[in-house]
N, C-alpha and C positions, 0 to 999 in steps of 0.2 A: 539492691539492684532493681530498676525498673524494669518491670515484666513486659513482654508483648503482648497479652491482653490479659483479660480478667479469666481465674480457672474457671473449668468447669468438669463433670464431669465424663470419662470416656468411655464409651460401650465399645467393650474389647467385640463385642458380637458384630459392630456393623464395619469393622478397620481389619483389615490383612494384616496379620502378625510382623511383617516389617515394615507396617505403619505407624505402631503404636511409639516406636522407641521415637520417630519425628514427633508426633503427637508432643511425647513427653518434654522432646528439647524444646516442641515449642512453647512451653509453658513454663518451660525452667531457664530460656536461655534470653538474653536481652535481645528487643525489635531486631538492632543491628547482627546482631552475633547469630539470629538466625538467618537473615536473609542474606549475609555471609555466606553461611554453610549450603542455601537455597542455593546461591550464584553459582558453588560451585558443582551441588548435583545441575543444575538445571544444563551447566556449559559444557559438563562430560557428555551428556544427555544428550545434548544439541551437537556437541562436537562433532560424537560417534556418528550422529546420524549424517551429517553433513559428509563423514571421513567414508558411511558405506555408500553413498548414493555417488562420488565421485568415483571409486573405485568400481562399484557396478557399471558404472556408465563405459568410463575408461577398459574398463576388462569386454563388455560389448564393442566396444569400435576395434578395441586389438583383432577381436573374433573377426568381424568383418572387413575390415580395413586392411586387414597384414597385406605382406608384399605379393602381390599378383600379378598376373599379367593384364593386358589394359583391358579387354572385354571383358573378361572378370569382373574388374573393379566401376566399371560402366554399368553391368547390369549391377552391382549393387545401388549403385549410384540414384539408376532408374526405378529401381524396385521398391529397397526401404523405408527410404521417407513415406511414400505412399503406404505402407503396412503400417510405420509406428502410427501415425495416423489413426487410421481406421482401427486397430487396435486398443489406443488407449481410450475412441470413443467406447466402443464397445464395451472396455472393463468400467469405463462411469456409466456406462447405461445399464448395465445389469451388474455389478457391482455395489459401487453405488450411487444406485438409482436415482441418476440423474444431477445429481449435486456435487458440480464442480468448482465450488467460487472460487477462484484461485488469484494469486499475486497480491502484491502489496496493496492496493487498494482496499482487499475484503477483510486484511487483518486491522487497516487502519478504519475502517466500515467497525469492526468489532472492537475497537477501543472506545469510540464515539459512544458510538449509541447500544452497545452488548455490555457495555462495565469491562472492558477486558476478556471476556469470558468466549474463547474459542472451541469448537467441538474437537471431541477427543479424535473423530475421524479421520482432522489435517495430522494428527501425528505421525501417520503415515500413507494417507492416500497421494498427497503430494509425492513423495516419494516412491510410490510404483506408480503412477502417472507420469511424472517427468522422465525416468526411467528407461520408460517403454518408449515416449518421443525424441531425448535427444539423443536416447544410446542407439536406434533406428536412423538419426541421419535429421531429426528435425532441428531446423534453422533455428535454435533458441536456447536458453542459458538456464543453468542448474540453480544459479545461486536466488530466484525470487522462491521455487520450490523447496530450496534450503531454511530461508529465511523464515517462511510463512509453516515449518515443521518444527523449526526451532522456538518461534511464538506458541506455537500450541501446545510443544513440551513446557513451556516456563507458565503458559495460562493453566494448562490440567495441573501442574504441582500444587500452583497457587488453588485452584480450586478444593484441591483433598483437602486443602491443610488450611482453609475455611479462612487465606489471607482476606484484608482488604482489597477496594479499588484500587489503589496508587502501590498498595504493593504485587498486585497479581499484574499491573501494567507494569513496572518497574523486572517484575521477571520475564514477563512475555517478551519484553525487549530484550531482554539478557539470552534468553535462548535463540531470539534473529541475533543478535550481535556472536552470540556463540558460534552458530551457523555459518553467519561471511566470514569471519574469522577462522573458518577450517576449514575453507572453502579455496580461499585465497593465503592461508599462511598469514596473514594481515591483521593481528591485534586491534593498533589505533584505527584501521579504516571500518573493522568490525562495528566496534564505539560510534563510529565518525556515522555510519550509515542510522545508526540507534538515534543519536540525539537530532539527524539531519532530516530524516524522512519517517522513522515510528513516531517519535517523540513530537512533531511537533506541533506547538501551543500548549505541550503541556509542560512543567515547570517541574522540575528536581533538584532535590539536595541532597541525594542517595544514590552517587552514583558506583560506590563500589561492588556492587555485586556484578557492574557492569566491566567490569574491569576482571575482578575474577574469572567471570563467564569467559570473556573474549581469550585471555591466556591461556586458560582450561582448551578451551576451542580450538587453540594458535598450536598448542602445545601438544596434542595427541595429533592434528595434521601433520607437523612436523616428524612425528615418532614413525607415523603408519605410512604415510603416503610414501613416495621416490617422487624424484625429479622430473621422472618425464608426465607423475600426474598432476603435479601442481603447479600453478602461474604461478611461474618466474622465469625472471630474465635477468639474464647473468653479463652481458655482452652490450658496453655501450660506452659513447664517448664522453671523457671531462665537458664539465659547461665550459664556453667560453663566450665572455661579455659579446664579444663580437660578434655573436651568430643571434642577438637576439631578435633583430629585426626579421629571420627565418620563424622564431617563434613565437609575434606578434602578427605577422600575417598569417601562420598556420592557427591561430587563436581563430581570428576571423571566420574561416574555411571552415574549424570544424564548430563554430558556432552555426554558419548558415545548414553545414551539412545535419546538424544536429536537427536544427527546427527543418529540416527536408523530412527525416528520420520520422519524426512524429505525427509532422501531416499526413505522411501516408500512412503511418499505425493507426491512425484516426480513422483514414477512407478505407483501409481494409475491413478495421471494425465493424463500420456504418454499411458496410456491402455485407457481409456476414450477414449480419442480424436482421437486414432488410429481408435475405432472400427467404423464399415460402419454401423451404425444406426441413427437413427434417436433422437433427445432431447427427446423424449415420452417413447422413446424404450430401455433409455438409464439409464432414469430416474425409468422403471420398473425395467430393470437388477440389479440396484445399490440398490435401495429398497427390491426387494428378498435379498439380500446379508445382507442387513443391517440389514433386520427381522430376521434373522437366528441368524445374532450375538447376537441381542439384545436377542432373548429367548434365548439361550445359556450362555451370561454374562449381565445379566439385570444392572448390571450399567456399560454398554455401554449407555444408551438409556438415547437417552436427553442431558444436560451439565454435568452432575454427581458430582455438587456439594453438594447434599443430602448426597454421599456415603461418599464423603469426612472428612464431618461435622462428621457423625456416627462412620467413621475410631479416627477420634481424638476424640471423647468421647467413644470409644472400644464399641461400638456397631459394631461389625464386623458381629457375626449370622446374624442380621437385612440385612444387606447385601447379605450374602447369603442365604437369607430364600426362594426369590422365585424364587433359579435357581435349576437344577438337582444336583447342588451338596449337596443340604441340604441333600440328603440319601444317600452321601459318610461317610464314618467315618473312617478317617486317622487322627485322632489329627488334629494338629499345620500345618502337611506335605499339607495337604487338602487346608488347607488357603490359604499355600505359595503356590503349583501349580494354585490354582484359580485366585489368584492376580496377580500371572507371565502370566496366560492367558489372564487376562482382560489388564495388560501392553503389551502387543504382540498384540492383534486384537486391541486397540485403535487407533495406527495408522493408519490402514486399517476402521478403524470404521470412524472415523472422515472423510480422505479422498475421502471415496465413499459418506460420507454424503453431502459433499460440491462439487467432480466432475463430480458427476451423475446428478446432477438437483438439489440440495438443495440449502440452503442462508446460509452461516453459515463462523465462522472462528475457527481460535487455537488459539486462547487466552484458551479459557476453557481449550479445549480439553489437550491442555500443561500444563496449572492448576491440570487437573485431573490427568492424567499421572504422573507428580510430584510427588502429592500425593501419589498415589500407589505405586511408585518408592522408596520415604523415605517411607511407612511403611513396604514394601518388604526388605529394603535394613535392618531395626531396628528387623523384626523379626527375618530373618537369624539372624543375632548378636546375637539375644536372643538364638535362637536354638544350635547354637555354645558356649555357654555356657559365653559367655561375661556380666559383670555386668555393673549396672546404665548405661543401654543405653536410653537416651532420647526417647523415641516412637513419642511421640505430634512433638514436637521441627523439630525431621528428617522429618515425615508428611510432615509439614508448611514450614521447609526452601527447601523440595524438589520439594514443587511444584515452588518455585520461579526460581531453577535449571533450569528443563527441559525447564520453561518457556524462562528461558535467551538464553536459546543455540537454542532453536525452531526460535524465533523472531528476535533473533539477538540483544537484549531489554535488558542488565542487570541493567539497573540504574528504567526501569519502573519495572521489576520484583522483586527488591529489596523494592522499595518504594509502590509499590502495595500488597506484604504481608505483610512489615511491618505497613502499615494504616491498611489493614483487619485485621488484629491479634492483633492488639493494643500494638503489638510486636518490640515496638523501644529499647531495651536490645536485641533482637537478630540481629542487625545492624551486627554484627563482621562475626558472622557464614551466613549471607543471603549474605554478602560480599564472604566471601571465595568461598561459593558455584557458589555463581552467578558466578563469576570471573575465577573461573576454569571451568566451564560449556562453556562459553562465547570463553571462549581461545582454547578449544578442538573444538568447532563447526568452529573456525574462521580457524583451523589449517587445516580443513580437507576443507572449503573453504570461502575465504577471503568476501566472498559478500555471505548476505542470496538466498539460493538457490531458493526460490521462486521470488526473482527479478534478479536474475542471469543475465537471458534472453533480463531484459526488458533494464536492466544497458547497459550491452553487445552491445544492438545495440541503444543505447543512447536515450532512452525512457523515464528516468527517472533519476532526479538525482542521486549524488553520492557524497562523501567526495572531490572528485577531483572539488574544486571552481570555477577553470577558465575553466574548461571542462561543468561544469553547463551554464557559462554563454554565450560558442559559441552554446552548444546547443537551445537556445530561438532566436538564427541568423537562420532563413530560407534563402535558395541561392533564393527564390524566390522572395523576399522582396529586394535581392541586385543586380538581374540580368536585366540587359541591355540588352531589345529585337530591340530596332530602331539604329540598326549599320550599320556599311557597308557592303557588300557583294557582290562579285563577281562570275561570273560563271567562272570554272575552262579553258575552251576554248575561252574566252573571252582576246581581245590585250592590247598591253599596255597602248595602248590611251584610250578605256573603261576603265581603271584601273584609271586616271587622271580623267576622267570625275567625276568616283564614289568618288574620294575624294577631286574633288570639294565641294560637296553637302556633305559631311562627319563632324562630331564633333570629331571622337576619330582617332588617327596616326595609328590604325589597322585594317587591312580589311581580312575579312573572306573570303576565298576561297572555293566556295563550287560544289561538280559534280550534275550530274544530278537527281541524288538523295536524294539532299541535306545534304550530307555528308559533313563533313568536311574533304578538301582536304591539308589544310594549313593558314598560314595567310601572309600578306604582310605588313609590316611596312612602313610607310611614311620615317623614317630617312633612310633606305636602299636606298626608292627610291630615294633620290634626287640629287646621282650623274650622274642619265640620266634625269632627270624631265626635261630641259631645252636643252637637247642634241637631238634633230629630228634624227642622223644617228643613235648614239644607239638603239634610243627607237626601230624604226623599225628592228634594226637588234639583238635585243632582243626579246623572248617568256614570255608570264607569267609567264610559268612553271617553268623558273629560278629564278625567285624572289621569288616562294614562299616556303615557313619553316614549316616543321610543328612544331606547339610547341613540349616543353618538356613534359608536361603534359598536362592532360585535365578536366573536372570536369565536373561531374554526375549530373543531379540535382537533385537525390534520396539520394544525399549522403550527410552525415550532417557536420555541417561548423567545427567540428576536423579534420577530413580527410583533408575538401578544406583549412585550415590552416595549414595542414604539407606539402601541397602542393607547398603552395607560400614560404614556407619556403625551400624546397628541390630545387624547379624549380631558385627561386633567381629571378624569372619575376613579375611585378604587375599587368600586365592585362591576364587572363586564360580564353579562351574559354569554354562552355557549353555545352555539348549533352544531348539528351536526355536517356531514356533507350535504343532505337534503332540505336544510335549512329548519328540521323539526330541535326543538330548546329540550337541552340535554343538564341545565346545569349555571351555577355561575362560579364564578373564579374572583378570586380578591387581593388585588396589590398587594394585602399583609400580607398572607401569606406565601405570595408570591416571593415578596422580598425576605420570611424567613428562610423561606430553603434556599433562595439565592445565597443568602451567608453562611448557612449551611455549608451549601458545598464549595464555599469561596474558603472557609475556614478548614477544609477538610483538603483542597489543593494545595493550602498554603504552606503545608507540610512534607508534600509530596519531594 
């Protein structure tokens, strides 16, 4: 049997007594057959956690939410958003102290360039953060908090038990796919979000732990949760060919609505972060804001899956019962403007919920939106006088829409309403939509605009494979600091002594400031090496060159690769940010460990 790595010995003194028996499986059990068993601790792991942060959440809105009278549920309305808020700043600021990187971006931040290795702290501070914002009323979604507690369960496993890279990525993702997967009841959409948005640029042929995990996850949501806490939706109509043109122009709508979506998550952000306040101060700004909305459009508040459910069984009153528009009375007209309002402030609703100080992601929040989106777009139609328009149908395949064009995600948004709705006959029209959503978001820009940034300055992967793989090359890891070096005023007889005592045919010439002046090549030198009248009637300053290029050590190894490509030389000098010579660096080696780690992915 091929082992999964080479024994060695285990000090029972530094491993917790029900470490040792893993320990031992991993030493006695094949690669596969542990990280099997890994799949399936990591997806109870991630399950459970997913199964109590829904039901904490859900048990908090019942608290506040139950049936009331209307000023009752107004002053909730008004109140708690603004506390969860200010609340969950306060437990990151002196909890802990200050370190909140939260959402999918910082877990895919920490595959890139951390090896995988996420701190033990997301195990659960996502989860009393999120907690405290969206069970309060904040405009934002459980499942990035899910996700990103579920990677940290499958990175800390992987960490004890001293996996590799590819396999503590491989569980990190197992525990987010765990996570959406009990989240949503959703197996394949679990997967679908793993290979679609953790995974990618990086390559696998291991995917069954992924699959465990997500079952594990599907399958204790199932046991624990009830119906009224989990997305689903039971209530919808047969496809029929005839209606597609309903859902090629609702493709359109919730493409444009989608990239509406993320501009303004953009410009909320970029307002945040500009203003001179303080995280305390920042976090009240955004909570007055968010209270407002919420008494104004009460399903802003919270995930607004409740509203949803109620849209597709035309409970629509029940929705606006406890806002000021219940003593409007415009017909039909009333609905539509309410619902094109609650689709216009959701953007701004969700984004101040998560960049002022909350925990929270768009999943929902583009779930919700969707929704609203398809029955906005089914009622016009009705108003217009159009027959058999699907109501339910546009609902369900619109939240999968906005979702795909928000995330960037059409294959988990497809497979994620169709497990919630038990709606595998609308496969055709979840496709069209998705797929026209997906295409208008990509057109307007090629990379989700929320990693835009981090892509940009190579933070995180990208479809570009070979670009992934110089990213995980640090120049520090390849740089040569015991070189030669010479002072720029210094003869040509010191220049002989120094490369005496030299390993590599180049010497840095450096001034008084440790700048780099040039370098000197040993082949140059040696048609005076042996000559006494030249040498003397030579200067150093003649021999030396400055390179063609030079290399940053801030800069990451794409750049110093187009460099040795451009320059045509194999060994490149080093500065630092101040320009003082740190070091040189050498195509060989550069291009060992590139195959290094090209060999070491290729297994992945």
């Amino acid at each position: 049997m091929r082992r999964f790595s080479g024994r060695r010995p285990i000090s029972t003194e530094k491993v917790r007594a029900h470490e040792i028996l893993f320990y031992w499986l991993k030493y006695n059990l094949s690669r596969n057959h542990f990280l099997l068993l890994s799949g399936v601790l990591v997806g109870c792991s991630a399950g459970l956690a997913g199964v109590f942060l829904k039901v904490l959440v859900h048990s908090i809105h019942n608290l506040i939410t139950r049936k009331v009278i209307f000023e009752e549920q107004i002053f909730y309305y008004a109140c708690l958003p603004f506390v969860g808020l200010v609340f969950t700043s306060l437990i990151v600021i002196f909890i802990f102290k200050g370190q909140d990187r939260k959402g999918i971006p910082a877990i895919l931040y920490e595959i890139a360039k951390n090896s995988s290795n996420v701190a033990p702290v997301k195990m659960y501070s996502q989860i009393i953060q999120s907690a405290i914002t969206v069970g309060f009323g904040g405009s934002a979604g459980l499942e990035s908090p899910i996700a990103v507690t579920g990677s940290a369960i499958g990175s800390n496993f992987a960490q004890t038990y001293k996996l590799s890279y590819k396999d503590r990525t491989l569980l990190l993702a197992a525990g987010a796919t765990a996570g959406i997967a009990a989240a949503f009841n959703a197996p394949i959409a679990g997967m679908m979000f793993a290979f679609e948005i953790l995974l990618t640029g990086v390559v696998f042929t291991d995917f069954i732990p992924l699959v465990v995990s997500a079952v594990c996850g599907s399958l204790l949501s199932k046991v624990i949760l009830n119906e009224e806490t989990l997305f689903q939706f039971g209530r919808r109509h047969s496809f029929d060919y005839h209606n597609i043109v309903f859902y090629l122009a609702l493709g359109i709508v919730c493409g444009l609505y989608a990239r509406y979506f993320v501009v303004i998550s953009q410009k909320v952000e970029h307002y945040f972060k500009q203003l001179q306040l303080s995280r305390l101060q920042k976090a009240i700004a955004g909570g007055v804001i968010l209270s407002m909305l919420c008494l104004l459009f009460p399903p802003l508040f919270g995930e607004g899956y409740q509203s949803i459910k109620d849209m597709i069984n035309g409970k629509i009153m029940v929705i606006i019962e406890y806002s000021f528009f219940r003593y409007l009375d415009l017909g039909n007209w009333i609905v539509i403007i309410f619902f094109a309002l609650v689709c216009l402030f959701k953007a701004f609703a969700a984004s101040i919920t998560i960049h002022s100080g909350g925990n929270g992601g768009n999943f929902a929040p583009s779930l919700f939106a969707g929704g609203v989106v398809g029955y906005l777009f089914a009622t016009i139609c009705i108003q217009l006088g159009i027959d058999n328009v699907p109501v339910t149908n546009l609902i369900i395949v619109g939240m999968a829409g906005v979702m795909s064009g928000v995330l960037y995600a059409p294959l988990t948004a497809i497979f994620l309403i169709a497990e919630s709705s038990s709606g595998y006959d609308l496969f055709l029209p979840l496709m069209m939509v998705c797929v026209i959503s997906f295409l208008i978001a990509k057109w307007f820009s090629a990379i989700s605009p929320d990693l835009k940034d981090l892509a940009d300055s190579g933070k995180i992967f990208t479809h570009e494979y070979d670009k992934n793989l110089l990213l995980l090359i640090n120049i520090s890891s390849l740089l040569e600091k015991d070189v030669s070096k010479i002072a720029i005023h210094s003869s040509v007889n010191d220049l002989i002594e120094v490369i005496k005592s030299g390993r590599r045919n180049l010497v840095a010439v450096l001034d008084e400031n440790q700048h780099l002046a040039g370098t000197i090549s040993v082949d140059e030198l040696r048609p005076i090496l042996f000559d006494e009248i030249k040498r003397s009637e030579i200067g150093l300053g003649q021999l030396v060159k400055f390179p063609p290029v030079v290399v940053y050590e801030d800069e990451d190894m794409t750049v110093v690769a187009d460099k040795f490509d451009q320059s045509g030389v194999w060994v490149l000098p080093v500065l630092n940010p101040d320009d003082r010579f740190v070091g040189f660096i050498s195509k060989s080696t550069f291009l060992n460990t590139y195959r290094e780690i090209l060999k070491e992915h290729s297994e992945m």
